[in-house]
mmCIF file of the N, C-alpha and C atoms, coordinates in Angstrom:
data_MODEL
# 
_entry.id   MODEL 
# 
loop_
_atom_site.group_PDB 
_atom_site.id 
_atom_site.type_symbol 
_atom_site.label_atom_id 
_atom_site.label_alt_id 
_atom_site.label_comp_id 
_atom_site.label_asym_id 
_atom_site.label_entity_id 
_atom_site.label_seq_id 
_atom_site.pdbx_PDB_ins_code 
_atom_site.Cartn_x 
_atom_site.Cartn_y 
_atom_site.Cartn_z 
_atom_site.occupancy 
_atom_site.B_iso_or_equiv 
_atom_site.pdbx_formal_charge 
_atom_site.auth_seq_id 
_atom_site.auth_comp_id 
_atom_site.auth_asym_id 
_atom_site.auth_atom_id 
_atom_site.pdbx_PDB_model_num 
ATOM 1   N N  . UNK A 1 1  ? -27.174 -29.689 7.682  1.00 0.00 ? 1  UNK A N  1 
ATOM 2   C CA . UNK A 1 1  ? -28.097 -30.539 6.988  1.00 0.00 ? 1  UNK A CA 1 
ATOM 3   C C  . UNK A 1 1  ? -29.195 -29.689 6.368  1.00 0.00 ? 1  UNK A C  1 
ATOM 4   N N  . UNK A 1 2  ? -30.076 -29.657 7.172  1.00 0.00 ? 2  UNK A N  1 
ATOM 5   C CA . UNK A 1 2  ? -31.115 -28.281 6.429  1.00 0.00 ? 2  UNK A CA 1 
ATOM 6   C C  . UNK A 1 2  ? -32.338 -28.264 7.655  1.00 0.00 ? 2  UNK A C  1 
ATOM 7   N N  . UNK A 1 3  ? -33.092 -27.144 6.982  1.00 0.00 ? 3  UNK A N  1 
ATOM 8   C CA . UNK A 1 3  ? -34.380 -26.718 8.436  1.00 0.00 ? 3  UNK A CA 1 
ATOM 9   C C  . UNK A 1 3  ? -35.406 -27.636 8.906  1.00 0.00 ? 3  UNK A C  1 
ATOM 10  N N  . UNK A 1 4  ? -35.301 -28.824 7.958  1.00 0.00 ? 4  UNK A N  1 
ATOM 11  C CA . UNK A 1 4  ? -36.400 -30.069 7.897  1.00 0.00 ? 4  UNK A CA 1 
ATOM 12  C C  . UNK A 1 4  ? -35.634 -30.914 9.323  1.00 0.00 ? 4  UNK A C  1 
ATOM 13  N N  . UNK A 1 5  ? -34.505 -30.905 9.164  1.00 0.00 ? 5  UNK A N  1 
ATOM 14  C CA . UNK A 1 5  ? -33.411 -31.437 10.154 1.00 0.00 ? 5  UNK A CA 1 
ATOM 15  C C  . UNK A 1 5  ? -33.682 -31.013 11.725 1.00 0.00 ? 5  UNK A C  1 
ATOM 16  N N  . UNK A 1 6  ? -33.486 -29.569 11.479 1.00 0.00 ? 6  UNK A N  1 
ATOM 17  C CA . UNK A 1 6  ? -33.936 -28.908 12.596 1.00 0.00 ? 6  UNK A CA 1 
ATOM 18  C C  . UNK A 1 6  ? -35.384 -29.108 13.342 1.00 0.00 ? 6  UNK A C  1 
ATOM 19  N N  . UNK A 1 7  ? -36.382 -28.616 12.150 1.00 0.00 ? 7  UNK A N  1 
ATOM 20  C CA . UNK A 1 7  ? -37.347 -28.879 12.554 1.00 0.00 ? 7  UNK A CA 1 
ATOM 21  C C  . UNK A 1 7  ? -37.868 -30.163 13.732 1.00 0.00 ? 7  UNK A C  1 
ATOM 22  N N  . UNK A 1 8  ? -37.244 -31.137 13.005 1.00 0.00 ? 8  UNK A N  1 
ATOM 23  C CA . UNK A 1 8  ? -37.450 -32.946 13.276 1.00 0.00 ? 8  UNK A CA 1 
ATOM 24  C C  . UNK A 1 8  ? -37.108 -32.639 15.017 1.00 0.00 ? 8  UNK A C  1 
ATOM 25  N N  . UNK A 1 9  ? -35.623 -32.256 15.169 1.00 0.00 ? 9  UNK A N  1 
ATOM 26  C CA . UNK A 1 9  ? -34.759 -31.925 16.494 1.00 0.00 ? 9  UNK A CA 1 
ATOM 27  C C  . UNK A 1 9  ? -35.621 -31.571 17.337 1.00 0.00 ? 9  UNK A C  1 
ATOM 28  N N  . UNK A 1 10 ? -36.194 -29.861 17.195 1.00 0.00 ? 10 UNK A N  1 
ATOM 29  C CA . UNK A 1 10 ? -36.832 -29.028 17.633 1.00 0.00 ? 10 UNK A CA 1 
ATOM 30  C C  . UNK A 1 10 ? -38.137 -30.175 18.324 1.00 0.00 ? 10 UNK A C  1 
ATOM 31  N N  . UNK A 1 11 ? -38.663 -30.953 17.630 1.00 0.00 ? 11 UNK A N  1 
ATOM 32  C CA . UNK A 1 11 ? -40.057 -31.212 17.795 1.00 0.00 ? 11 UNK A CA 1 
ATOM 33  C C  . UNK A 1 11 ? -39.749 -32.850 18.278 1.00 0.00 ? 11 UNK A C  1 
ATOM 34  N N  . UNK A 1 12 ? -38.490 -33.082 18.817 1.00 0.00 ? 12 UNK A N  1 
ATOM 35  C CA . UNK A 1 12 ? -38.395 -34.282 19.575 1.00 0.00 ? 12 UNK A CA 1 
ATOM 36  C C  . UNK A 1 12 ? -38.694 -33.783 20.812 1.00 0.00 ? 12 UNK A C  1 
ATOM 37  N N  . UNK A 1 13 ? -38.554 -32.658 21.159 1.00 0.00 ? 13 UNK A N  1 
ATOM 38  C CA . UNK A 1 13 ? -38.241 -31.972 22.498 1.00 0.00 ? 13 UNK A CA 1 
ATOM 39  C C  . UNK A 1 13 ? -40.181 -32.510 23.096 1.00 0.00 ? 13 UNK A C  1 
ATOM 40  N N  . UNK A 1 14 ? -41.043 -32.747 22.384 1.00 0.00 ? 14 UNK A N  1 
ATOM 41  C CA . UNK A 1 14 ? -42.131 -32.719 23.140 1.00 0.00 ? 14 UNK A CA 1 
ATOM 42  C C  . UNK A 1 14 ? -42.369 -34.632 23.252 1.00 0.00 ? 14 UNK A C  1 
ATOM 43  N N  . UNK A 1 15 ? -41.495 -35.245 22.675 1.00 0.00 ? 15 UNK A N  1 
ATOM 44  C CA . UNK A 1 15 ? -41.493 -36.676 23.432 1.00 0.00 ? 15 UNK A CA 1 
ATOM 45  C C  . UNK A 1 15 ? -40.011 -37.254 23.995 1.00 0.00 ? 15 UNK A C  1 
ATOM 46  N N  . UNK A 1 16 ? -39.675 -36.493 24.332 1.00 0.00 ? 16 UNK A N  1 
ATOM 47  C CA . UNK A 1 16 ? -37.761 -36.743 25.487 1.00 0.00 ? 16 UNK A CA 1 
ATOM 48  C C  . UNK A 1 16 ? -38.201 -35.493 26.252 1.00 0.00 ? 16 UNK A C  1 
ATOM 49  N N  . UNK A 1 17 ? -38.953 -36.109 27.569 1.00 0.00 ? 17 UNK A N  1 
ATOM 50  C CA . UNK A 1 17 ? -38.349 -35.679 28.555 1.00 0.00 ? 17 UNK A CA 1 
ATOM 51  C C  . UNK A 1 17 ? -36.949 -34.531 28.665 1.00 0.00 ? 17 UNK A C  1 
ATOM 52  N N  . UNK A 1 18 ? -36.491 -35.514 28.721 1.00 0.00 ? 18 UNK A N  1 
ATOM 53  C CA . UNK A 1 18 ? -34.567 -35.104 29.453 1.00 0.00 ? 18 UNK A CA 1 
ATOM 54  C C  . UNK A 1 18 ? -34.303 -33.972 28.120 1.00 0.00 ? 18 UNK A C  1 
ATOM 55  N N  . UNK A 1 19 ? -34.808 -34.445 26.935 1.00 0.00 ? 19 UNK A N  1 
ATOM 56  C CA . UNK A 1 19 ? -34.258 -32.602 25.748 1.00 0.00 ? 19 UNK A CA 1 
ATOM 57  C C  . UNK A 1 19 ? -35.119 -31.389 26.028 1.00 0.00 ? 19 UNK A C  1 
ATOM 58  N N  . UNK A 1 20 ? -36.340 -31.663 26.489 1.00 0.00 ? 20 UNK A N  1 
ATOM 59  C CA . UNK A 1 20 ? -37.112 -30.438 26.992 1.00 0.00 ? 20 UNK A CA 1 
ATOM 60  C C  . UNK A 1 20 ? -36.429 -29.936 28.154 1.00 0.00 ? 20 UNK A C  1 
ATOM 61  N N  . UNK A 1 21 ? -36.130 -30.738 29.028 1.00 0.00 ? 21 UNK A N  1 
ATOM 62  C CA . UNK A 1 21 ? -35.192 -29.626 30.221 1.00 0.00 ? 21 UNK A CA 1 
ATOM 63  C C  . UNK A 1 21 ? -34.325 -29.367 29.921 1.00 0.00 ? 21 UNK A C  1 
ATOM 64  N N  . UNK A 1 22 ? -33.327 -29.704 28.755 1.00 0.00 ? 22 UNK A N  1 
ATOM 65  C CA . UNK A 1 22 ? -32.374 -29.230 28.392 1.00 0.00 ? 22 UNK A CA 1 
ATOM 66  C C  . UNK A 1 22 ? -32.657 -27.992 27.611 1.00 0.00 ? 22 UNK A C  1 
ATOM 67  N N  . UNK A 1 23 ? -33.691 -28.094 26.701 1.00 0.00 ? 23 UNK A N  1 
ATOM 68  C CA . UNK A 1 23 ? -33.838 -26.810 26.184 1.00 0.00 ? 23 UNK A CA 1 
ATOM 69  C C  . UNK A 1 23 ? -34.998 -25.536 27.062 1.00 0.00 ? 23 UNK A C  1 
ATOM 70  N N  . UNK A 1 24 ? -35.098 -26.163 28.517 1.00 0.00 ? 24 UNK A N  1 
ATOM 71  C CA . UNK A 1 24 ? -35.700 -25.267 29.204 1.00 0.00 ? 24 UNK A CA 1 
ATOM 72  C C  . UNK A 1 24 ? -34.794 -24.422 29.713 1.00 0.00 ? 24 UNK A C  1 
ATOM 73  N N  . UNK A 1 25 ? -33.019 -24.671 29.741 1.00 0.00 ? 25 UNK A N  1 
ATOM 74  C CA . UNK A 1 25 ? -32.100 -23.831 29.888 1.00 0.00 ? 25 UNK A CA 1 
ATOM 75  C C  . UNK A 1 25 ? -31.912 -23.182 29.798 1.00 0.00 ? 25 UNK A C  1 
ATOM 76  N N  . UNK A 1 26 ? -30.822 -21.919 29.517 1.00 0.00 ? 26 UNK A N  1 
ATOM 77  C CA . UNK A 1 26 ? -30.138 -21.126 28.517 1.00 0.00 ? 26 UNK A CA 1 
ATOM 78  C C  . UNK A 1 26 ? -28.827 -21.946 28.015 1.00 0.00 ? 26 UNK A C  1 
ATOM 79  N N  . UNK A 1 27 ? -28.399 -22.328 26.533 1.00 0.00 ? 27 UNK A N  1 
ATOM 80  C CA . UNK A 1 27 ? -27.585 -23.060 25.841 1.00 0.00 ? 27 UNK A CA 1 
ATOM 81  C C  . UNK A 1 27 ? -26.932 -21.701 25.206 1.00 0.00 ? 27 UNK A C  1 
ATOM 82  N N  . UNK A 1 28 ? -26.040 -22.482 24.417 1.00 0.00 ? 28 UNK A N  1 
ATOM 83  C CA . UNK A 1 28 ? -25.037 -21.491 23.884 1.00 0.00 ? 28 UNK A CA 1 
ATOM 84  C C  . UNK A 1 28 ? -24.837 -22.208 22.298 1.00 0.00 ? 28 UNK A C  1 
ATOM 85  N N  . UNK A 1 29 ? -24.508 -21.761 21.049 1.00 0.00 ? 29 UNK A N  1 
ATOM 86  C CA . UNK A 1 29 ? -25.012 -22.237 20.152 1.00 0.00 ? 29 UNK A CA 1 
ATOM 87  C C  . UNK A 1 29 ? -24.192 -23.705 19.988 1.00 0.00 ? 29 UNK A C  1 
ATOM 88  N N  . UNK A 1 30 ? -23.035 -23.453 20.250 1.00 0.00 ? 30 UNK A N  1 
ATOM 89  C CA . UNK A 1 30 ? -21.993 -25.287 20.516 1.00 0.00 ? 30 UNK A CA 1 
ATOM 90  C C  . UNK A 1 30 ? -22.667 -25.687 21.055 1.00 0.00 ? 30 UNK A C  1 
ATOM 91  N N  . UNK A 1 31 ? -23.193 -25.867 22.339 1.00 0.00 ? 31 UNK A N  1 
ATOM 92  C CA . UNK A 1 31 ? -24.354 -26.846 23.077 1.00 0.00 ? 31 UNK A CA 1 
ATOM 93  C C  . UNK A 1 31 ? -25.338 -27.482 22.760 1.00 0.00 ? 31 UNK A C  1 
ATOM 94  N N  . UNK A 1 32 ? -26.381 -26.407 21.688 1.00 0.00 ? 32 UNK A N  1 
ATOM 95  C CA . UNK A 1 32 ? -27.654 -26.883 20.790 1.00 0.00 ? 32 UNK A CA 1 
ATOM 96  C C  . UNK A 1 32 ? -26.315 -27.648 20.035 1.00 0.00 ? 32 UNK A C  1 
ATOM 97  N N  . UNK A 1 33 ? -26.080 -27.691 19.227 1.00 0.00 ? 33 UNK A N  1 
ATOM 98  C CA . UNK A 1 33 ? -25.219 -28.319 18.402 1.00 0.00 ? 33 UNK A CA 1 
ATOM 99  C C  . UNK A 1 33 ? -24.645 -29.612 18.477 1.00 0.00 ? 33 UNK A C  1 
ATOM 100 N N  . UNK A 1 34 ? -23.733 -29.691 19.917 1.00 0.00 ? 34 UNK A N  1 
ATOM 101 C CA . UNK A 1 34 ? -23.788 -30.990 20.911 1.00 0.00 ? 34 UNK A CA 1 
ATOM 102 C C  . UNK A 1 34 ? -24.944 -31.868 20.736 1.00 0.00 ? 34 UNK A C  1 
ATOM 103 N N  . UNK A 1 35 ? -26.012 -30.949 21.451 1.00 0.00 ? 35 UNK A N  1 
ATOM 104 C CA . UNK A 1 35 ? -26.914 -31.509 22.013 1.00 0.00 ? 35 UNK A CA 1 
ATOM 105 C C  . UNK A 1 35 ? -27.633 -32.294 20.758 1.00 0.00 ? 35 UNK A C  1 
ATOM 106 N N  . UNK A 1 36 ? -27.982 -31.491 19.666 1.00 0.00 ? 36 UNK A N  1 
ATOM 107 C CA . UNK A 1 36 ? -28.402 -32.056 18.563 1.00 0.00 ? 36 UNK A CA 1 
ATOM 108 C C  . UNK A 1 36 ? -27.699 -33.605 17.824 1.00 0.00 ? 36 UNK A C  1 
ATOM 109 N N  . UNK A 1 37 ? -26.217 -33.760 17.686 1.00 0.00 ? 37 UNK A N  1 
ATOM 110 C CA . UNK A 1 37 ? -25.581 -34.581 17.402 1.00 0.00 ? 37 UNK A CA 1 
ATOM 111 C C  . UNK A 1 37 ? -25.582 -35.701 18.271 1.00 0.00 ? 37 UNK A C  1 
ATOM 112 N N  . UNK A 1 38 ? -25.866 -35.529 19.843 1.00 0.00 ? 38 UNK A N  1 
ATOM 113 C CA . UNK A 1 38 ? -26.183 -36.634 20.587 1.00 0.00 ? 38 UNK A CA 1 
ATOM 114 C C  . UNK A 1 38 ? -27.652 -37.094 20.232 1.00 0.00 ? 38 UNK A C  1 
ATOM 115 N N  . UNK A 1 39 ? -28.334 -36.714 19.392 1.00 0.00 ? 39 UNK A N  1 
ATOM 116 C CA . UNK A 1 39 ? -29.723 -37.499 19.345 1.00 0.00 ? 39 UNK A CA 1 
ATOM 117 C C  . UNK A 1 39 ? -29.673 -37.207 17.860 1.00 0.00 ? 39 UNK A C  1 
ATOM 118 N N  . UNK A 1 40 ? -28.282 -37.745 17.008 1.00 0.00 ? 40 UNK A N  1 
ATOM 119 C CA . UNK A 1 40 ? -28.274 -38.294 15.469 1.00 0.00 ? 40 UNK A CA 1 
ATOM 120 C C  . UNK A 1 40 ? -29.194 -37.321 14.602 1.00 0.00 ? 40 UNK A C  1 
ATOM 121 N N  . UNK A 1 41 ? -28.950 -36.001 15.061 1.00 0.00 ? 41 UNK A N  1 
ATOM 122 C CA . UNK A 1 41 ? -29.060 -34.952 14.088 1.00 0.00 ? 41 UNK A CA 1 
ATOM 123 C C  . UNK A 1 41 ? -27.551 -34.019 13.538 1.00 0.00 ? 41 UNK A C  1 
ATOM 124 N N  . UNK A 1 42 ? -27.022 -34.046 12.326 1.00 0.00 ? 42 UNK A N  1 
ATOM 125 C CA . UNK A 1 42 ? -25.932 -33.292 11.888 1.00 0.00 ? 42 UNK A CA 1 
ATOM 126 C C  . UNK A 1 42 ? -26.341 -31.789 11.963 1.00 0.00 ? 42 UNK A C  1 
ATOM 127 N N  . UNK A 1 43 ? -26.497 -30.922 12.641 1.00 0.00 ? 43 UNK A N  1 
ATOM 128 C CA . UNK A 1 43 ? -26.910 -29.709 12.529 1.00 0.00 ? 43 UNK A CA 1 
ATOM 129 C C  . UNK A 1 43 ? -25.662 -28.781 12.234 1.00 0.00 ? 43 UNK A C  1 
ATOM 130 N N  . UNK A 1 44 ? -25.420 -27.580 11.642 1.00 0.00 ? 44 UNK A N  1 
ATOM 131 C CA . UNK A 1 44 ? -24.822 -26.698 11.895 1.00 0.00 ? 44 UNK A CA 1 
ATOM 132 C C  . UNK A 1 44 ? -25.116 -25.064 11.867 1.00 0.00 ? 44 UNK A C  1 
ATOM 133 N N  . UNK A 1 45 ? -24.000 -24.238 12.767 1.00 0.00 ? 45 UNK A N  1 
ATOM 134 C CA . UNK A 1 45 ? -24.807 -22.857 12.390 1.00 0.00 ? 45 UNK A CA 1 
ATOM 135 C C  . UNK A 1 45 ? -25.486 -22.230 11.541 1.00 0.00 ? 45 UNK A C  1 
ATOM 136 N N  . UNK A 1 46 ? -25.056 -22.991 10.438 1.00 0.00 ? 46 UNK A N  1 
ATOM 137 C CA . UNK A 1 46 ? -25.525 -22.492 8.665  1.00 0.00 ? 46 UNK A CA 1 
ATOM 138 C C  . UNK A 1 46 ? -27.447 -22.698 9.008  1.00 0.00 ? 46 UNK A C  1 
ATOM 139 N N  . UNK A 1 47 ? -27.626 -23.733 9.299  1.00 0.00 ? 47 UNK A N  1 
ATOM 140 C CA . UNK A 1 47 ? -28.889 -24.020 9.811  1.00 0.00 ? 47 UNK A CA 1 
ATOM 141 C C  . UNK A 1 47 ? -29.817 -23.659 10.951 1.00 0.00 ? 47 UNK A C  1 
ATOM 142 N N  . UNK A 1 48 ? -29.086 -22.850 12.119 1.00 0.00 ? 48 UNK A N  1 
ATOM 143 C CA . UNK A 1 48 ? -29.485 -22.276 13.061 1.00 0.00 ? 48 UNK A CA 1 
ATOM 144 C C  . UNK A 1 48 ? -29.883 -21.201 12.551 1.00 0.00 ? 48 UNK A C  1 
ATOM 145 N N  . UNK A 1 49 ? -29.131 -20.509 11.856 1.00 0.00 ? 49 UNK A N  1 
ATOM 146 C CA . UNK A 1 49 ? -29.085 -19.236 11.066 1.00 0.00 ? 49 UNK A CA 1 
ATOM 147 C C  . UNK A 1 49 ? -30.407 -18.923 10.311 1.00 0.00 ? 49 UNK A C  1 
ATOM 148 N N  . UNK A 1 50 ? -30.349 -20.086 9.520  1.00 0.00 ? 50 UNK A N  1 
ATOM 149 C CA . UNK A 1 50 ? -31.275 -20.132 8.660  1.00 0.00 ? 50 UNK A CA 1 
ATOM 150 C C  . UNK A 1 50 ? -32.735 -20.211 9.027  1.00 0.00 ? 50 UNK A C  1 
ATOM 151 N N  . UNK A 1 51 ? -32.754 -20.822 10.309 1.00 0.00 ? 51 UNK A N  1 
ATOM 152 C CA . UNK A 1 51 ? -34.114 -21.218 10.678 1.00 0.00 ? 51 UNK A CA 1 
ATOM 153 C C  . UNK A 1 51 ? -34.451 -20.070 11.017 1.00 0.00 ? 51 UNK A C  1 
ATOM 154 N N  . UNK A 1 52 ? -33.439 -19.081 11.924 1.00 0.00 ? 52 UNK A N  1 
ATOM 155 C CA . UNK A 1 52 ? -33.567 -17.714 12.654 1.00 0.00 ? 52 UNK A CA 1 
ATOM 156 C C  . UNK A 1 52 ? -34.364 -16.689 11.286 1.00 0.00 ? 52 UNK A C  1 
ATOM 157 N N  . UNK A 1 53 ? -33.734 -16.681 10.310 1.00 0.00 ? 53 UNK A N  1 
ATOM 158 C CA . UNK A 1 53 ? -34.140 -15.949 9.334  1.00 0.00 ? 53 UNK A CA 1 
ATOM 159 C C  . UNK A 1 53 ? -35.355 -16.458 8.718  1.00 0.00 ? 53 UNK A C  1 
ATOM 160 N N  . UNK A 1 54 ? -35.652 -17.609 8.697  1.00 0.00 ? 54 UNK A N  1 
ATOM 161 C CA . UNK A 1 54 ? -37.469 -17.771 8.528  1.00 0.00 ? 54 UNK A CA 1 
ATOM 162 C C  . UNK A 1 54 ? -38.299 -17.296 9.417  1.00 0.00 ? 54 UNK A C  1 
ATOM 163 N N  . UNK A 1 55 ? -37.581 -17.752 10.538 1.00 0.00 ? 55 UNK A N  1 
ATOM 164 C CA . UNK A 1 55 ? -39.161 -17.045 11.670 1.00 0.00 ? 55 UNK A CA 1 
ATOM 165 C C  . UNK A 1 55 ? -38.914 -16.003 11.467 1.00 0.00 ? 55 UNK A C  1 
ATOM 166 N N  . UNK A 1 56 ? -37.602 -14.775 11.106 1.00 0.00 ? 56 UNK A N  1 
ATOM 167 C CA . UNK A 1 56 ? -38.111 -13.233 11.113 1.00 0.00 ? 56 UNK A CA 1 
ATOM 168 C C  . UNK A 1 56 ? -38.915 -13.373 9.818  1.00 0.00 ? 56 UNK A C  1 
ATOM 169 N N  . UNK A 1 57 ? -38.551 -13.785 8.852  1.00 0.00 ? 57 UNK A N  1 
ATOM 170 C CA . UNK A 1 57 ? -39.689 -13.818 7.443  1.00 0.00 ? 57 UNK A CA 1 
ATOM 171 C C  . UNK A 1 57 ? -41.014 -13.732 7.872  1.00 0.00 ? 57 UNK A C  1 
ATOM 172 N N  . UNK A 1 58 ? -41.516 -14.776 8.559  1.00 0.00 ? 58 UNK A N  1 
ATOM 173 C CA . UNK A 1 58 ? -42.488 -15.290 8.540  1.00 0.00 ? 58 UNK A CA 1 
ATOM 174 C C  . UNK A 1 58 ? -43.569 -13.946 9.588  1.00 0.00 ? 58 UNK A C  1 
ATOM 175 N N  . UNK A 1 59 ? -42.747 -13.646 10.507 1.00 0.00 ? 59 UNK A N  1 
ATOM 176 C CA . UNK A 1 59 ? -43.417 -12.526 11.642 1.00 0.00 ? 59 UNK A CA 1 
ATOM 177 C C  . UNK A 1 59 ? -44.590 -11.586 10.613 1.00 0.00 ? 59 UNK A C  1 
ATOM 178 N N  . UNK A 1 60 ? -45.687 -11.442 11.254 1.00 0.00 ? 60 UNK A N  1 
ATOM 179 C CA . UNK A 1 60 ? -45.832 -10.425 10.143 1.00 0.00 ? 60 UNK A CA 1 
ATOM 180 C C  . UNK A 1 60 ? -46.387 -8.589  10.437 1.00 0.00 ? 60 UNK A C  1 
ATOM 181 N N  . UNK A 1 61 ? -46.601 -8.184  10.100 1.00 0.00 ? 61 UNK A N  1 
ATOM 182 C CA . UNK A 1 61 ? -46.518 -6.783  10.277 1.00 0.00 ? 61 UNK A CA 1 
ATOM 183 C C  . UNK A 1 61 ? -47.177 -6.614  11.400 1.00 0.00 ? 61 UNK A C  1 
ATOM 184 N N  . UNK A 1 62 ? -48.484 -7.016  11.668 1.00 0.00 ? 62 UNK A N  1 
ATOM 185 C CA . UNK A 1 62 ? -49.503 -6.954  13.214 1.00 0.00 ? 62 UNK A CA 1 
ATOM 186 C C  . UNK A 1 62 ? -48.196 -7.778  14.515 1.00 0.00 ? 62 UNK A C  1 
ATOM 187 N N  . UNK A 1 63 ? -48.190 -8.783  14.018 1.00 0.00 ? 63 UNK A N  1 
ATOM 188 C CA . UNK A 1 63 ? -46.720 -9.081  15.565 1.00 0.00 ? 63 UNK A CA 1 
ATOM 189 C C  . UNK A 1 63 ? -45.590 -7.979  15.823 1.00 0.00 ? 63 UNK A C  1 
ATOM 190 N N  . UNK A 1 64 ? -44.816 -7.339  14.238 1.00 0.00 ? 64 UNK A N  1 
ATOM 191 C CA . UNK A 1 64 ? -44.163 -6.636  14.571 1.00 0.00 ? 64 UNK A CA 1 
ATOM 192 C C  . UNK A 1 64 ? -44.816 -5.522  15.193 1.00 0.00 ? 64 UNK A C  1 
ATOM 193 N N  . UNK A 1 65 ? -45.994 -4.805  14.907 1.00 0.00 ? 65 UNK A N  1 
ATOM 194 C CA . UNK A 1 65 ? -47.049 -3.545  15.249 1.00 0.00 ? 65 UNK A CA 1 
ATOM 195 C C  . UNK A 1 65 ? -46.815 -3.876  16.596 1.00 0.00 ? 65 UNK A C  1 
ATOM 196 N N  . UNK A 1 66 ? -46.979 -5.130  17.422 1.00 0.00 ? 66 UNK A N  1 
ATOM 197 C CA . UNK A 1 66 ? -47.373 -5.531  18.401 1.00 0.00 ? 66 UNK A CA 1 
ATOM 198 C C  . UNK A 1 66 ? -46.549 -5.460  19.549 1.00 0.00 ? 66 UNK A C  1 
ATOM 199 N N  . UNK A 1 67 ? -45.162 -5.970  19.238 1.00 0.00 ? 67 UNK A N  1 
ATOM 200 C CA . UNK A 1 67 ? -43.645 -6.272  19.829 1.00 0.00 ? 67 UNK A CA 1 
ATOM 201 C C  . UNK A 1 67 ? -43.562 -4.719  19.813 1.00 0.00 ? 67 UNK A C  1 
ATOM 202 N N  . UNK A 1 68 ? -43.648 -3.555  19.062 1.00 0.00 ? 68 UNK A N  1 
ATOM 203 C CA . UNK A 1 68 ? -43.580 -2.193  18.918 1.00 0.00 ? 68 UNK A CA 1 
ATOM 204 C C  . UNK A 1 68 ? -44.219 -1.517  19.518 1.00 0.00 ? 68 UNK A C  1 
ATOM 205 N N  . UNK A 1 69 ? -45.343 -2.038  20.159 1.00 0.00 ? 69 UNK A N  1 
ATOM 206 C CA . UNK A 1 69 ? -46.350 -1.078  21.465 1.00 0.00 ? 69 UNK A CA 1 
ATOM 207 C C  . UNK A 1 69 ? -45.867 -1.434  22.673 1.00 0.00 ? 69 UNK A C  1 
ATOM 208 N N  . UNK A 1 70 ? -45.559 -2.845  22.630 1.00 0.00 ? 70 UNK A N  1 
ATOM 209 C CA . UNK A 1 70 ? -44.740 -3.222  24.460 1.00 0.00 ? 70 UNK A CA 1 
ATOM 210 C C  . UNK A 1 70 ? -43.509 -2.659  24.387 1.00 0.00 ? 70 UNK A C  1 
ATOM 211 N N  . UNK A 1 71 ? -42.765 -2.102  23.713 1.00 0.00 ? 71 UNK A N  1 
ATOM 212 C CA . UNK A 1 71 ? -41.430 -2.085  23.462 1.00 0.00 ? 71 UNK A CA 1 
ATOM 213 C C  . UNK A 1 71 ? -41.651 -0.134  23.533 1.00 0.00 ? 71 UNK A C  1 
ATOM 214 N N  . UNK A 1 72 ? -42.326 0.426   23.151 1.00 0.00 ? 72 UNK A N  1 
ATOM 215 C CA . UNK A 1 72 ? -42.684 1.659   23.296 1.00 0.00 ? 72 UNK A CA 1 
ATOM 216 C C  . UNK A 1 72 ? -43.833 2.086   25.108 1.00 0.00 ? 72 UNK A C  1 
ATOM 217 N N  . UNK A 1 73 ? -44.575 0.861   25.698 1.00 0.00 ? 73 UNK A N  1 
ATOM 218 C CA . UNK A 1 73 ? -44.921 0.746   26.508 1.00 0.00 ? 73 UNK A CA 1 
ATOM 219 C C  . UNK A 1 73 ? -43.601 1.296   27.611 1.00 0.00 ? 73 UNK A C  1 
ATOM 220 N N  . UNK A 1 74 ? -43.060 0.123   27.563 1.00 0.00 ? 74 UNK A N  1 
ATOM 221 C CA . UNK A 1 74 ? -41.650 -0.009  28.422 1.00 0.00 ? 74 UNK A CA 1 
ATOM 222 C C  . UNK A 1 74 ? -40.959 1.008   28.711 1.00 0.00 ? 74 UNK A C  1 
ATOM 223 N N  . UNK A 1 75 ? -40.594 1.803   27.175 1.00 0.00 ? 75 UNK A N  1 
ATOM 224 C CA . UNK A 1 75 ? -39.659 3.002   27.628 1.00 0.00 ? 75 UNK A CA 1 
ATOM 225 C C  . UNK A 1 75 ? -40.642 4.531   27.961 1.00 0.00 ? 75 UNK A C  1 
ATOM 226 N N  . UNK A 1 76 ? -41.928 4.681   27.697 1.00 0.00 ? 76 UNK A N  1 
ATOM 227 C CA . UNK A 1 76 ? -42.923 5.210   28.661 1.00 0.00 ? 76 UNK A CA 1 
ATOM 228 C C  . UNK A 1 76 ? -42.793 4.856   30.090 1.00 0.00 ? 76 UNK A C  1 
ATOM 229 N N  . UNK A 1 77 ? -42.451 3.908   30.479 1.00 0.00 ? 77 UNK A N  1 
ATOM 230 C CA . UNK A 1 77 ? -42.373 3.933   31.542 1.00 0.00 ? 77 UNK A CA 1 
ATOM 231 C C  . UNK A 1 77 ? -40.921 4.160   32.718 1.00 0.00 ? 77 UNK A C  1 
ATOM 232 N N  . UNK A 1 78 ? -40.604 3.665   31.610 1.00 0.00 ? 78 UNK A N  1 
ATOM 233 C CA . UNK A 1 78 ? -38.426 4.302   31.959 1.00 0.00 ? 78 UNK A CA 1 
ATOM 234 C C  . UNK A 1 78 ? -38.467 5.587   32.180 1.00 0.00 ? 78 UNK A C  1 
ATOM 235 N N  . UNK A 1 79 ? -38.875 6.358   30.939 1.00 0.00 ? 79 UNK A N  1 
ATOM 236 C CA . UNK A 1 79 ? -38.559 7.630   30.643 1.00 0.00 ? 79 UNK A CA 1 
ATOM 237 C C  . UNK A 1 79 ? -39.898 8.866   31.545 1.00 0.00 ? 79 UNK A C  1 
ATOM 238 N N  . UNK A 1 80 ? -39.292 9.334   32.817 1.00 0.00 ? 80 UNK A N  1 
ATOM 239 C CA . UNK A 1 80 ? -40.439 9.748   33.870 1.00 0.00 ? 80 UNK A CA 1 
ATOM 240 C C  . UNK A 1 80 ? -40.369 11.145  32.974 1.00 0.00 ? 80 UNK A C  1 
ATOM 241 N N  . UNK A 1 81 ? -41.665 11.930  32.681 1.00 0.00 ? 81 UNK A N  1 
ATOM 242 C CA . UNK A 1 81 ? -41.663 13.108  32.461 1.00 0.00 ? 81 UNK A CA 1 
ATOM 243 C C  . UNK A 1 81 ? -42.113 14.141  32.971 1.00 0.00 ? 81 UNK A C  1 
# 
């Protein structure tokens, strides 16, 4: 359908109960998919996809800077010298 679709899905989760514990899980992408079509959303991967590739759009250089100091933190601490 498209990301407006998703969106709608995504943001039922904060008035259903029972879809917030479902998406407090770990799902598998058939499952979101399921899960979406049981509450009269047509979703498909094309649209999972898509949404995935906006939020990397959207990230912006200070989050990535950011995700890049814990991520350099971490292997400072792996790597004993």
């Amino acid at each position: 359908m498209s990301l407006e679709d998703l969106d709608r899905f995504l943001t039922l989760r904060d008035s259903d109960p029972d879809l917030a514990k479902a998406f407090g899980q770990p799902m598998d992408l058939e499952r979101f998919l399921g899960l979406a079509a049981e509450h009269g959303f047509a979703l498909s991967e094309a649209d999972v996809f898509a949404a995935q590739q906006r939020e990397h759009q959207v990230r912006t250089a200070a989050e990535l800077q950011q995700d890049q100091a814990v991520e350099s933190r971490r292997l400072r601490n792996f790597i004993h010298g």
